[in-house]
Structures are given as C-alpha cells and as structure tokens.
C-alpha positions as CSV (number, residue, x, y, z in Angstrom):
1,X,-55.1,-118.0,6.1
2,X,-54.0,-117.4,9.2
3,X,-52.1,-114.6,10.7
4,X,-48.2,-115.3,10.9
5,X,-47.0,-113.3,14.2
6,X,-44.2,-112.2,15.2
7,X,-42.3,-111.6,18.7
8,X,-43.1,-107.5,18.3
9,X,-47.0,-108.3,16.7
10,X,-46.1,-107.6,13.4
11,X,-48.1,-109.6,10.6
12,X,-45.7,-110.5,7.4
13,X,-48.8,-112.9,5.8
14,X,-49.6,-111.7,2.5
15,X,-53.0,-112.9,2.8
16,X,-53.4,-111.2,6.1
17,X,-56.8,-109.6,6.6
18,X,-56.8,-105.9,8.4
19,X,-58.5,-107.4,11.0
20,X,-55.7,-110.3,11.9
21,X,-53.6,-107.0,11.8
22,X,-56.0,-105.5,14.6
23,X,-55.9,-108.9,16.2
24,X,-52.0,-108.9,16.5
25,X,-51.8,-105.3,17.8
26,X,-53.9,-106.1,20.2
27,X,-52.2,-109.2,21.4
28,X,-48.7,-107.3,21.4
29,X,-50.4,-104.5,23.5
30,X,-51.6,-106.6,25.9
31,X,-48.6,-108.2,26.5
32,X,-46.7,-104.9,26.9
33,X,-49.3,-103.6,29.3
34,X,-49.4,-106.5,31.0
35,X,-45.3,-106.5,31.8
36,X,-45.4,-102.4,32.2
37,X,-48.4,-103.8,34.8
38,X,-45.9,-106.4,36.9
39,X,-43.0,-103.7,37.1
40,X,-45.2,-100.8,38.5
41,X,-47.0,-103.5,41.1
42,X,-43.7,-104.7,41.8
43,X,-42.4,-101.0,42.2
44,X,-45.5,-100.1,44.3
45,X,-45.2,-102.9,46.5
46,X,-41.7,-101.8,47.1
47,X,-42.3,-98.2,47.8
48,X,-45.3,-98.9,50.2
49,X,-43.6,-102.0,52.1
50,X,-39.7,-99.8,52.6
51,X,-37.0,-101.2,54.5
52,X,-38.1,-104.2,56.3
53,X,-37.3,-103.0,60.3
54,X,-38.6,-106.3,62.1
55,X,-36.2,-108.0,63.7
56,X,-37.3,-111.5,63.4
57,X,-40.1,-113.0,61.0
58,X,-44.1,-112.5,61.8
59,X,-45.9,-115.8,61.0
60,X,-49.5,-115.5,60.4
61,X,-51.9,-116.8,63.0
62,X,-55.4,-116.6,63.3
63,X,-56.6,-117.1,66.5
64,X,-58.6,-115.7,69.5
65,X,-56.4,-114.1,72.6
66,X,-57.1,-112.4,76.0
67,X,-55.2,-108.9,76.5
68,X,-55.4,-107.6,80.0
69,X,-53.8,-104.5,81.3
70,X,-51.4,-104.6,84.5
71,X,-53.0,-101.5,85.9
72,X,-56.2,-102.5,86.9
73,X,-58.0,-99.3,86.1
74,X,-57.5,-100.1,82.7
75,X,-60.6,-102.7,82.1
76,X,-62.6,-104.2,84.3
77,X,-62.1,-107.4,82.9
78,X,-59.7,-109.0,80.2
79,X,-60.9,-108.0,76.5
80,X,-60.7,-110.4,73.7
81,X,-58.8,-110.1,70.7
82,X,-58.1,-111.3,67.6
83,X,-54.1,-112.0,67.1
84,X,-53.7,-112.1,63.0
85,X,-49.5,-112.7,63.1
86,X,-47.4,-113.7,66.0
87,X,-43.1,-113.5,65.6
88,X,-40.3,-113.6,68.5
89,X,-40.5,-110.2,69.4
90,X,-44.0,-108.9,69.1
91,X,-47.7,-109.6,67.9
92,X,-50.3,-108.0,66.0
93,X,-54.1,-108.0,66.7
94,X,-57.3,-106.3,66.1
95,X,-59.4,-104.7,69.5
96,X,-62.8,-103.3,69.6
97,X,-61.2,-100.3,71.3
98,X,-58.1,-98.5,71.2
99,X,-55.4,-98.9,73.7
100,X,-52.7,-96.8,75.5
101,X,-49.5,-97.2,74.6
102,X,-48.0,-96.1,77.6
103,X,-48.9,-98.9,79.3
104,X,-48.0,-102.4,80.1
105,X,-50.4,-105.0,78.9
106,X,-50.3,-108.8,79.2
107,X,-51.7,-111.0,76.4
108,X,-52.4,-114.9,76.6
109,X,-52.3,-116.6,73.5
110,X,-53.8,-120.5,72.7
111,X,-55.0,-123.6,75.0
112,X,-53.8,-126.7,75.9
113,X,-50.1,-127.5,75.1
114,X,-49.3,-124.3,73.1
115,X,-50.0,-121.4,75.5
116,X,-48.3,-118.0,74.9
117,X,-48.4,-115.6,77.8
118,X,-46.4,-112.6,77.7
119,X,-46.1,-108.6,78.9
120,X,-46.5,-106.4,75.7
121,X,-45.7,-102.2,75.1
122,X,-48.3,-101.1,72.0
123,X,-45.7,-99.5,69.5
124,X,-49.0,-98.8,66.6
125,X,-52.8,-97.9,66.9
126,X,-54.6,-97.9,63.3
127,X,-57.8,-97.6,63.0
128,X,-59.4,-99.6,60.2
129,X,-62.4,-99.0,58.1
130,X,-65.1,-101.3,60.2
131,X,-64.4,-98.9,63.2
132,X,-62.0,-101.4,64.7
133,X,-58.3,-100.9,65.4
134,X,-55.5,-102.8,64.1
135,X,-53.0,-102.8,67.0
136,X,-48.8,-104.1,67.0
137,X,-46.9,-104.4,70.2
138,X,-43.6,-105.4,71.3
139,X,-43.1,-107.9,73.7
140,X,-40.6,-107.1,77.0
C-alpha cells in the first residue's frame, strides 16, 4: 500500500512499511534543506552584493574595444580589450596588464553605426585567477 504523506512527512498508513517511513523523512528533509538552501543563497547574495552605489544600470556587452592612454608614454600603441558591461557613466573590461589609475585613458567601443568613444578615470584594478585583470572606470 502506498505511503499516505503529509505536509510535515509524517506517514498515518497503517500498512506503512519502515521503509515508506524512511522514504517520507527523507522527502520532508529535503524539502527543508532545500528552502533553508534558497534563504542562506539569498542572504549570501545579499551580503556580498551590499548597497547597490552605481548610479545608472550596467548592461552586459561582450565585445572587443581599444583603450589608449592620453599621455603617450603610457603604450606605444592602443591595447585591446575586452569590455564585458557597458552603462551611462562607466564601463568594465578585462586587460592583459594593469593600468594606472591616475591617469586619463580613452576607450573606443564598436564599428560602424554604433561607435562609443569616450575619456575614462580607472576607479578598480582586480586581478583575476588566469593572471588577467578585471578593470572598471568612470567615464568624464
């Protein structure tokens, strides 16, 4: 016969075997772990994201761009980049090397029609596992 379940796992069958018992503990513990799961992700993602500070919404790109620097004794020539998120005020990207945030870079973003090309200030320099850095910069 089979198990008659209830909303907190517990069997009420008389004919109810000890393992269709098991059975529904398990499926009640599951489900419990499962919600205790969602509210510690949820609280973790909370904790590690804080107070969103951005002043206007990043949309995510991916695409290739060219970051020069204004002083010229900065590179040689313009290095390429890989821009990953783009909003109205600034732009994040990934660079083989890590840049100075003291100065004043300009980035070109897209062909044809839609062409960005703006002066950027770096604001963060991570460096990521691969050995690459993940930088985000403010546009002015």
């Amino acid at each position: 016969m089979a198990c008659a379940e209830y909303n907190d796992g517990a069997c009420f069958a008389k004919d109810c075997g000890p393992q269709e018992r098991v059975n529904a503990v398990k499926r009640t513990t599951d489900r419990k772990n499962m919600e205790t799961a969602r509210r510690t992700a949820t609280i973790k993602t909370e904790e590690r994201n804080g107070i969103e500070r951005r002043r206007s919404t990043r949309e995510p790109v991916t695409t290739l761009g060219m970051l020069r620097s204004i002083d010229d004794s900065e590179f040689d020539r313009p290095r390429q980049v890989m821009i990953h998120d783009v909003s109205l005020h600034g732009v994040g990207f990934r660079c083989m090397e890590r840049l100075d945030s003291d100065l004043i870079y300009v980035i070109e973003i897209g062909v044809g029609p839609l062409h960005l090309t703006s002066q950027l200030h770096i604001v963060r320099n991570r460096t990521r596992p691969d050995g690459t850095y993940e930088i985000g910069a403010e546009f002015i």
